[in-house]
C-alpha positions in Angstrom: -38.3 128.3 75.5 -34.5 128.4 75.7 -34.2 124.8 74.5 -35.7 126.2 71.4 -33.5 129.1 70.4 -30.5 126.7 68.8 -33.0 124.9 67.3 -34.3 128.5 65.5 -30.9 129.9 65.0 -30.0 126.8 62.7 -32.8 126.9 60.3 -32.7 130.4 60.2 -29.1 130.5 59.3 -29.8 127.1 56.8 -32.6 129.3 55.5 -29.9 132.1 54.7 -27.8 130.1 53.0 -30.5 128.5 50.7 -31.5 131.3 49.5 -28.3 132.8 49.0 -27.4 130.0 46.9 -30.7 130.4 45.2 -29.9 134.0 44.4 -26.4 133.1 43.3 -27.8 130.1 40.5 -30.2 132.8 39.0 -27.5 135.4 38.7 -25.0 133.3 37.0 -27.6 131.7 34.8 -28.5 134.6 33.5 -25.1 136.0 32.7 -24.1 132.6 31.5 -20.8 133.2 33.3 -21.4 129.7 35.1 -20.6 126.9 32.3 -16.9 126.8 31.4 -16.2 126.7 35.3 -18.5 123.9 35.8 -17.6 121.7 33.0 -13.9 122.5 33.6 -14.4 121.1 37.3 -16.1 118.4 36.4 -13.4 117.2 34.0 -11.0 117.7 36.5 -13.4 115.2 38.7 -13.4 112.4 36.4 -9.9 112.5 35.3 -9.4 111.8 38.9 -12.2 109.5 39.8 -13.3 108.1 36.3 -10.3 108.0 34.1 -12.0 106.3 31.0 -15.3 108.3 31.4 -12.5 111.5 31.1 -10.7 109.5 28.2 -14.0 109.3 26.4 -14.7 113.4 27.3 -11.0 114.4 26.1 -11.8 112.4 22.8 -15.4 113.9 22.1 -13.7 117.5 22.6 -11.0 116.8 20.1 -14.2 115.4 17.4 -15.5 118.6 18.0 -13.1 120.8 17.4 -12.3 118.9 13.9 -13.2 120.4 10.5 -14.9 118.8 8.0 -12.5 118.6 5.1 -13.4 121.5 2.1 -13.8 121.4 -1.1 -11.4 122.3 -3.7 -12.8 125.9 -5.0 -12.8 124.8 -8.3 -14.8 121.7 -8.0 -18.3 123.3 -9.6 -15.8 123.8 -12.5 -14.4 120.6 -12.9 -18.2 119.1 -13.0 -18.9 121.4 -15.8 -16.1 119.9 -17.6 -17.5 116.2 -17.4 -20.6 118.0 -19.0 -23.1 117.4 -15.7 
């Protein structure tokens, strides 16, 4: 029976930790606190590891945060000018 007890004390504690991590993922899924850490980590990871995977990341950000060029506000005038 005492050849036993490690063997206990290590899934119990494995056991604690599972569903403390368990607990953790729900909470910070549902404040939604967990995103900008986790992509910012992971771009830190394959800058290091991956470096065109993080050139490719760096250049989809940047496409993203692009405007569309706008219109000039008087272009429904200049179409009624042409008669259309």
């Amino acid at each position: 029976m005492h050849a036993l007890w490690p063997y206990l004390i290590a899934v119990g504690c494995l056991a604690l930790v599972l569903g403390f991590l368990t607990w953790a993922a729900r909470w910070i899924r549902r404040r939604g606190s967990g995103g900008g850490g986790v992509g910012a980590a992971l771009a830190a990871y394959e800058e290091a590891f991956r470096a065109t995977s993080h050139a490719a990341y760096q250049e989809i950000r940047a496409e993203a945060g692009r405007k569309d060029p706008l219109e000039s506000p008087d272009w429904l005038r200049r179409l009624r000018k042409r008669g259309r």
